[in-house]
C-alpha positions in Angstrom: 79.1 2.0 78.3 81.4 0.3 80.9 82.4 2.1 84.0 85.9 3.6 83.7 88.1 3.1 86.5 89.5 5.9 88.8 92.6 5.3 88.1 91.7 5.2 84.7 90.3 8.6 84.5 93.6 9.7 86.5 95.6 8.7 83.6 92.9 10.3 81.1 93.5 13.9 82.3 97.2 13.2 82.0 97.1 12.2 78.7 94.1 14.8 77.7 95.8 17.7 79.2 99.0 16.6 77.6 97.4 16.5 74.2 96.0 20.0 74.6 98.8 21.6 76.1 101.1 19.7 73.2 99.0 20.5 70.7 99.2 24.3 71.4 103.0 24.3 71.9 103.4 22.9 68.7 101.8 25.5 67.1 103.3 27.9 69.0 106.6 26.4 68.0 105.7 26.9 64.0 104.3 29.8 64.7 108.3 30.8 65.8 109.7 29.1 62.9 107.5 31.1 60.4 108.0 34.7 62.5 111.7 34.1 62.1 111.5 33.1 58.6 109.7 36.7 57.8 111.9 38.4 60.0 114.7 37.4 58.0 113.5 37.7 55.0 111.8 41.2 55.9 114.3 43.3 58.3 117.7 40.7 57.2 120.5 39.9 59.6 121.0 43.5 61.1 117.0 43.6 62.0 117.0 40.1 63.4 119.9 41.3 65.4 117.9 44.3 66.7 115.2 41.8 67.9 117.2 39.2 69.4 118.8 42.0 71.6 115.8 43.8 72.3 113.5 40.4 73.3 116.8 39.1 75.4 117.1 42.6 77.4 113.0 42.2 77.6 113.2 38.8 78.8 115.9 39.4 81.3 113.8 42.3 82.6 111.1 40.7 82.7 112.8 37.3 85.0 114.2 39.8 87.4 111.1 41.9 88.3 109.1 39.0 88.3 111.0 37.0 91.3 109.9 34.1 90.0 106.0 35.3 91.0 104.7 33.4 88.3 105.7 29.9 88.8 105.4 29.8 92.5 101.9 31.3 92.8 101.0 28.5 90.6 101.1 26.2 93.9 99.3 28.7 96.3 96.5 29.0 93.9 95.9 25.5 93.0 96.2 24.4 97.0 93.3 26.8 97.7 91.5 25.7 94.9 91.9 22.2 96.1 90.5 22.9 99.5 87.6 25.1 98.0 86.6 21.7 96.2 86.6 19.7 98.9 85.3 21.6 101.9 82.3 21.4 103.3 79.0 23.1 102.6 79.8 25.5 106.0 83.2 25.6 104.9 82.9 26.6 101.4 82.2 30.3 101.5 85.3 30.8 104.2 87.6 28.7 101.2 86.4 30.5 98.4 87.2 33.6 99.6 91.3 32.7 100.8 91.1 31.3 97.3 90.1 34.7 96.0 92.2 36.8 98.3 94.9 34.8 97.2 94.8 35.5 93.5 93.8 39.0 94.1 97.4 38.8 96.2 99.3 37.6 93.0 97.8 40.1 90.9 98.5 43.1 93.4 102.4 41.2 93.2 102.0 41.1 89.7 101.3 44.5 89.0 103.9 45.5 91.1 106.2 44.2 89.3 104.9 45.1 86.4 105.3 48.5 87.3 108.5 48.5 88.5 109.8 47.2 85.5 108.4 49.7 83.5 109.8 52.8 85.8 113.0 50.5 85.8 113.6 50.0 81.9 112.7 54.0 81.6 115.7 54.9 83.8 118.4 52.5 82.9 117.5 53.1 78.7 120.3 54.9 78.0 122.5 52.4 79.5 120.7 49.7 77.8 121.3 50.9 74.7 124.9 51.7 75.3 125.6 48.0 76.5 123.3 46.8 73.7 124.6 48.6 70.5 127.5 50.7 71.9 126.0 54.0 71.4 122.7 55.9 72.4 121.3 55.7 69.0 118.2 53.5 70.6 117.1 54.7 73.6 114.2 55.7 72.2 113.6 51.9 71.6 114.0 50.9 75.0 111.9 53.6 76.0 109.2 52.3 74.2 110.1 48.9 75.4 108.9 49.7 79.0 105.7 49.4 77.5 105.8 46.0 76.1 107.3 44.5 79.8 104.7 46.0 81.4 101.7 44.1 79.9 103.8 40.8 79.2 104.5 41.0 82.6 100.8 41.2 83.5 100.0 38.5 81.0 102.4 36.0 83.0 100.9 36.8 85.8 97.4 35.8 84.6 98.9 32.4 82.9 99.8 31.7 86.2 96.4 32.6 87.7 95.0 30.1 84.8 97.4 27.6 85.8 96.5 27.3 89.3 92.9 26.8 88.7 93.8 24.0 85.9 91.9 26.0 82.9 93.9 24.2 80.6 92.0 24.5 77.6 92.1 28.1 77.9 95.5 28.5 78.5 95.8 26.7 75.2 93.7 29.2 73.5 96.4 32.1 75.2 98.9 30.0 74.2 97.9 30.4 70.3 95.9 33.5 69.7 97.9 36.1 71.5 101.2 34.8 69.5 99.0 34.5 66.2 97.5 38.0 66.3 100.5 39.2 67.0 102.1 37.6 64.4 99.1 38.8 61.4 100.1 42.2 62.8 103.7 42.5 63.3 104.4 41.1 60.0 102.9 44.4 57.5 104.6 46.7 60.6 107.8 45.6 59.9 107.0 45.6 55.8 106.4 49.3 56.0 108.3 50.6 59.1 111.3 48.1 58.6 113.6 48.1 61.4 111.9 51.2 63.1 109.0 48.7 63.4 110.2 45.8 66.3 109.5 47.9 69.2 106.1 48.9 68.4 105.4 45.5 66.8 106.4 43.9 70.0 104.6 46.6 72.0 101.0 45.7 70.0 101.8 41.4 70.7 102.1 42.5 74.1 98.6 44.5 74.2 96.9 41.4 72.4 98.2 39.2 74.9 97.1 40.5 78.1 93.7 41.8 76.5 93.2 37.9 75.5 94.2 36.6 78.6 92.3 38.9 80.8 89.5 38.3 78.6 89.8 34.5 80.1 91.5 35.2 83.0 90.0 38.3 84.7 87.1 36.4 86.8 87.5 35.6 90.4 86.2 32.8 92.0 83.2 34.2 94.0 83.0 34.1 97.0 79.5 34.8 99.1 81.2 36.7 102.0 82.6 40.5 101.7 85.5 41.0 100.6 88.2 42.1 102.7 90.4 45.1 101.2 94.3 44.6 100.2 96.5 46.9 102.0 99.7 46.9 101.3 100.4 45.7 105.1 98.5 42.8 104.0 99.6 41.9 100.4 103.4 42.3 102.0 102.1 39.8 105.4 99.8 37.2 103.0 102.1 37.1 99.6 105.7 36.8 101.7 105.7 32.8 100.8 105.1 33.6 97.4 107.9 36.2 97.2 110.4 33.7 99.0 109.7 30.5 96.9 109.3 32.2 93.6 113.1 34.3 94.5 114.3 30.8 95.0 113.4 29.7 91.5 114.5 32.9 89.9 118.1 32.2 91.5 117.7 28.8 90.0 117.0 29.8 86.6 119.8 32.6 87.0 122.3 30.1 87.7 121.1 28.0 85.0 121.7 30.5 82.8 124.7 31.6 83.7 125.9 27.5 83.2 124.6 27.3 80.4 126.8 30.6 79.1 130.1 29.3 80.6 129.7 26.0 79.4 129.7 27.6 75.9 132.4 29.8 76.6 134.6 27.0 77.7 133.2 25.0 74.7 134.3 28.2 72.5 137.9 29.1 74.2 139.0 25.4 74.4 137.6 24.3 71.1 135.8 26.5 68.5 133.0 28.9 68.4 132.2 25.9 65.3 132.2 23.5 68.6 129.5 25.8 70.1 127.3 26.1 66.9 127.5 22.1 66.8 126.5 21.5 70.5 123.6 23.9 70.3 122.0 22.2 66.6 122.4 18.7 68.1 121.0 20.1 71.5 118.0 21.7 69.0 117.7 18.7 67.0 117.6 15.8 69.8 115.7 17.6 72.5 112.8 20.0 71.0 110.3 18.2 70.9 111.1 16.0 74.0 111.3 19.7 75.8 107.7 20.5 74.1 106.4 17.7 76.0 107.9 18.1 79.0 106.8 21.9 79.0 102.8 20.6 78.6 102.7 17.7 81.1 104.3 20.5 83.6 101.4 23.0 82.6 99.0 20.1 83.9 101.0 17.9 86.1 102.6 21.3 88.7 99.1 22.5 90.2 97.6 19.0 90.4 100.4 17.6 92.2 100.6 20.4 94.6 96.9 20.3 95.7 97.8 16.9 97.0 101.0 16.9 98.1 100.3 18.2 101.1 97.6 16.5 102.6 97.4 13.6 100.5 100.5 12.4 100.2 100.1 8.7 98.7 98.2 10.0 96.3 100.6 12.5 95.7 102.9 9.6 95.4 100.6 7.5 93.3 100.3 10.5 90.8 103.7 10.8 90.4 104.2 6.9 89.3 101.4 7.7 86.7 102.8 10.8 85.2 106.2 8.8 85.0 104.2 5.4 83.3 102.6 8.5 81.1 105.7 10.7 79.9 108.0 7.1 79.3 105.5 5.9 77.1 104.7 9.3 75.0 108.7 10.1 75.1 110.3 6.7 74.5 108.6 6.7 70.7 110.0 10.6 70.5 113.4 9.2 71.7 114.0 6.1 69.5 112.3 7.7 66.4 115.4 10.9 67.2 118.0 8.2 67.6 116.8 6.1 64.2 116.3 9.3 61.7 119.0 11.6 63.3 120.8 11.8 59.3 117.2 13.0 58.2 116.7 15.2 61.0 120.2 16.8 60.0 119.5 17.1 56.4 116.0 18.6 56.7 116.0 20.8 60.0 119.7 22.0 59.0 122.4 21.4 56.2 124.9 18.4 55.2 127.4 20.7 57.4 126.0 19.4 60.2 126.4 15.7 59.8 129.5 15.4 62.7 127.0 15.8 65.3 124.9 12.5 64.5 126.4 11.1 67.1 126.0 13.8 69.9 122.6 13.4 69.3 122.3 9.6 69.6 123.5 10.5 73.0 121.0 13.1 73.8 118.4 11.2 72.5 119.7 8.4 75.2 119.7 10.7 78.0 116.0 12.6 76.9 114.7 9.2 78.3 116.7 9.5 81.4 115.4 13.3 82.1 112.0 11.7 81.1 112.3 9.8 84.2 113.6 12.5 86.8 111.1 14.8 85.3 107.8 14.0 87.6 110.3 13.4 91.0 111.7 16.7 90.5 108.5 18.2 90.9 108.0 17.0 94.2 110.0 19.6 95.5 108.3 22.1 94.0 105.0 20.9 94.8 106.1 21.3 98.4 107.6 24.8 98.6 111.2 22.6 99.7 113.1 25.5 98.9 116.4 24.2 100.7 115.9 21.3 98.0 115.3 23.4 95.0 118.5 25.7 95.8 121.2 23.0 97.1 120.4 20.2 94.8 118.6 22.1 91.5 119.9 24.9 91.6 123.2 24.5 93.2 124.7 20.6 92.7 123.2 20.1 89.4 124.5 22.7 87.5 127.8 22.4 89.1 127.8 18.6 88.2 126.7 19.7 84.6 129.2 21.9 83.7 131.9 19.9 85.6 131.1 16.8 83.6 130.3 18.0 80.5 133.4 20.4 80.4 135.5 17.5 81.0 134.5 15.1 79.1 134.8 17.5 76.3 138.3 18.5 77.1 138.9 14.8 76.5 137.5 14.0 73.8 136.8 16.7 71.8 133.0 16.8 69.7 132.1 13.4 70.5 133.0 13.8 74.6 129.7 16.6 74.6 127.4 13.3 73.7 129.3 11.3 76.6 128.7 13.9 79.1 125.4 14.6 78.4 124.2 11.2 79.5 126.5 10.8 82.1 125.5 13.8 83.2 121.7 12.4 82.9 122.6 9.4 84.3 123.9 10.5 87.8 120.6 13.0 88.0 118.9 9.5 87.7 120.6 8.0 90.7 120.9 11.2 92.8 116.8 11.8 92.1 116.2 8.8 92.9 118.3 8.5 96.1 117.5 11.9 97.2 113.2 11.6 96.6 113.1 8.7 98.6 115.3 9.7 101.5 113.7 13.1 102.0 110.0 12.6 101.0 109.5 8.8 101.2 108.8 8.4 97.0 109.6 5.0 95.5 108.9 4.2 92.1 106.1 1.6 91.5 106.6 -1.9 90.6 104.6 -0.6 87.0 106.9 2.0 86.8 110.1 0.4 87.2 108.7 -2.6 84.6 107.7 0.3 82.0 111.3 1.8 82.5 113.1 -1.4 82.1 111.1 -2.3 79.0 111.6 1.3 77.4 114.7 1.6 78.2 116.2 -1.8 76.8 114.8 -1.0 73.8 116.1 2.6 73.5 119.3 1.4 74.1 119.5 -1.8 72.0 118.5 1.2 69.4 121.6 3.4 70.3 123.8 0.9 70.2 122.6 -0.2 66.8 124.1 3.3 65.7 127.9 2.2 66.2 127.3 -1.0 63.7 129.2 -0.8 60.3 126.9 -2.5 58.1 124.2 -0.6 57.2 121.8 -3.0 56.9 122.0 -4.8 59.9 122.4 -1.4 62.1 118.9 -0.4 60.3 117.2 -3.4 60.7 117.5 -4.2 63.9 116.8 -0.1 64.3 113.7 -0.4 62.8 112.6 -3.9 64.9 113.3 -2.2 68.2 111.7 0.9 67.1 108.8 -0.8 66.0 108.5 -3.2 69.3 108.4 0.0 71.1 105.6 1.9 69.4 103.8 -1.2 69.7 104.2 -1.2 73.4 103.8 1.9 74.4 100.5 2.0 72.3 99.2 -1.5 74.1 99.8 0.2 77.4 98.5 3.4 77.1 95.2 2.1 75.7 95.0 -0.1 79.0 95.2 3.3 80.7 92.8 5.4 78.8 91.0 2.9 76.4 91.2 4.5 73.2 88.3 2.7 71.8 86.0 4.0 74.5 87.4 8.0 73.9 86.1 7.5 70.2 83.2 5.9 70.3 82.3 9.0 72.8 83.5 11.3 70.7 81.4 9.8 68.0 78.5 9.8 69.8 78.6 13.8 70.8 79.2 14.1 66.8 75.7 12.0 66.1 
């Protein structure tokens, strides 16, 4: 067999851990589709109500107590891994046991917060119930639901332990089984309990998900030397750049959130709630999958990048430029195949109602190729801990330059002005990310790169504008040509990166 190149195999565990990663949140995403199917035929509206107000109140719990814990230890972890790897023989022991004192601090953090949730959700019940339901009828419910916060809680913490070593096929396996399980189970507790069911329901998928991910999770890298004991003088000293990077992406998410809410209450007040219900299906139809993707290359792409960016940082840089050739040429197929079967999308994934917003989502579909782009740059920041970055420009600029340009184009223009300032909106992050990554960390996109862009995005756009043509057969054909030009392409050139031939006949030969 022929040697593969370095470079080669750099693109291989992009695409391998993508495929995995992918493969799981797919399921994951059916898995969804079928629980809310059940759940509607099982508990109805009013049950489904319940839920949704008891997994949002969970989930907001949950953000809050975490402080963002879990996303930034993924970077301390997988930077002490990296320098375990590649120290020396003398060296080795001292790395291997910062590495294990520094998960052993995020899972002290972790069950911190785990715990103060808990005592935090038992407290404020009545109230939650009051501000959920308007009435006290179910604090009893949220009671109960301390329990389920506690061990999801601990189960993100252990993802993120997982995460920073890069056991990527086992996060896959917590990615499935936990939701699975709980699924099996949940499903004859809410037959026979009905409504009176959720919580524990939810309280038994939060047991099977910790116990599966501790079962994968729960063994420290060991380390020859004693270990030292955690005070909390130490955990407090050791974990306070954890704490401070992690509060910085909580605030970010906060803020996104709260965007996100008062762009669809300006959609609502100024338009129609219909307006709202419109944007969100096109949003749901145009970027799902695109999002899916996105969500696995990060899983892969977050710890590996921030092992090198510190010390290595043209490498760091030459990642990057892979992981950008990689996500154009898995997304620009997703983007164009969107743009071309939009009316089918609409018809299958919703109803003949929703037809208006074909052309928001031709737009969305445009600017999905545009985050695809800004995707791997963004994550320099976060790679690096740049925490003035991650609050001025991601949390702070762009989600005032979101709702300020979306808001207005829609005040404009009504329905269609939500596709227009979508990818207006997409196309300043473009030239902002691009400004900003090279001015502050030196980043410039490869010659390969830029060539792969230019191709992909020629085409995508010769297939957008396709859409506005009257005759039918002409806007189809030449639809279809670009469409299949592309797939062609982007299949040529990722079998020059990974050599598809060569993964099967391997594969075969492991079978024989």
């Amino acid at each position: 067999m022929k040697n593969i190149e370095p470079s080669t195999n750099s693109y291989r565990k992009i695409v391998s851990s993508t495929a995995v990663l992918g493969s799981a949140q797919f399921v994951n995403v059916l898995m969804n589709i079928l629980r809310g199917k059940l759940v509607a035929v099982i508990l109805h509206s009013a049950g489904m109500g319940i839920m949704s107000l008891l997994q949002n109140a969970a989930n907001t719990i949950q953000q809050f107590a975490l402080l963002g814990i879990n996303v930034s230890a993924v970077r301390f972890i997988s930077k002490a891994d990296s320098e375990q790897e590649e120290a020396s023989a003398e060296e080795k022991a001292v790395k291997a046991q910062a590495l294990s004192t520094t998960i052993r601090i995020v899972r002290a953090l972790v069950l911190m917060a785990s715990c103060a949730a808990l005592l935090f959700t038992l407290a404020i019940s009545p109230l939650m119930s009051q501000f959920s339901f308007g009435s006290y009828e179910y604090v009893a419910f949220f009671l109960l639901l301390s329990i389920y916060i506690f061990f999801n809680i601990m189960g993100a913490g252990e993802m993120a332990v997982m995460q920073g070593l890069r056991r990527y096929r086992k996060l896959a396996l917590c990615s499935i089984v936990p939701p699975l399980c709980g699924l099996l189970i949940s499903v004859p507790i809410y037959y026979f309990w009905g409504n009176d069911g959720i919580v524990p329901a939810m309280i038994v998928s939060g047991i099977i998900y910790w116990v599966v991910i501790r079962n994968y999770s729960f063994h420290e890298p060991k380390s020859n030397t004693e270990k030292k004991r955690l005070t909390l003088r130490t955990i407090w000293h050791e974990g306070q750049g954890i704490l401070r990077l992690g509060v910085v992406m909580t605030i970010s998410t906060i803020v996104g959130a709260i965007t996100t809410y008062a762009l669809m209450a300006f959609i609502s007040n100024t338009g129609s709630v219909s307006d709202v219900g419109l944007y969100q299906a096109a949003n749901f139809v145009a970027m799902q999958y695109i999002n899916m993707i996105f969500t696995a290359m990060a899983t892969d792409y977050y710890p590996r990048l921030a092992a090198l960016i510190q010390s290595k940082e043209e490498e760091a840089h030459q990642l990057v430029n892979q992981q950008i050739e990689i996500v154009l040429l898995i997304t620009s197929p997703l983007v164009i195949l969107t743009i071309l079967t939009a009316p089918l999308l609409i018809t299958i994934l919703l109803t003949e109602e929703f037809q208006p917003i074909r052309s928001i989502i031709y737009f969305m579909g445009l600017s999905g190729l545009l985050k695809a782009l800004c995707f791997p740059m963004d994550y320099i920041a976060y790679a690096k801990g740049d925490k003035q970055f991650i609050f001025w420009v991601e949390t702070v600029w762009s989600n005032i330059k979101t709702f300020s340009v979306i808001a207005a184009f829609y005040y404009v223009y009504g329905l269609k002005g939500l596709g227009y300032g979508v990818l207006t909106s997409s196309i300043i992050d473009v030239v902002v990310s691009l400004s900003l990554v090279r001015l502050r960390y030196n980043f410039t996109l490869s010659s390969l790169s830029l060539r792969i862009l230019i191709i992909m995005l020629s085409l995508t756009c010769i297939c957008f504008i396709a859409t506005f043509i009257e005759s039918s057969y002409m806007r189809y054909s030449i639809m279809a040509l670009s469409s299949i030009t592309c797939f062609t392409l982007c299949f040529i050139e990722l079998n020059k990166r990974i050599d598809f031939h060569s993964l099967v006949s391997r594969f075969t030969n492991r079978k024989s």
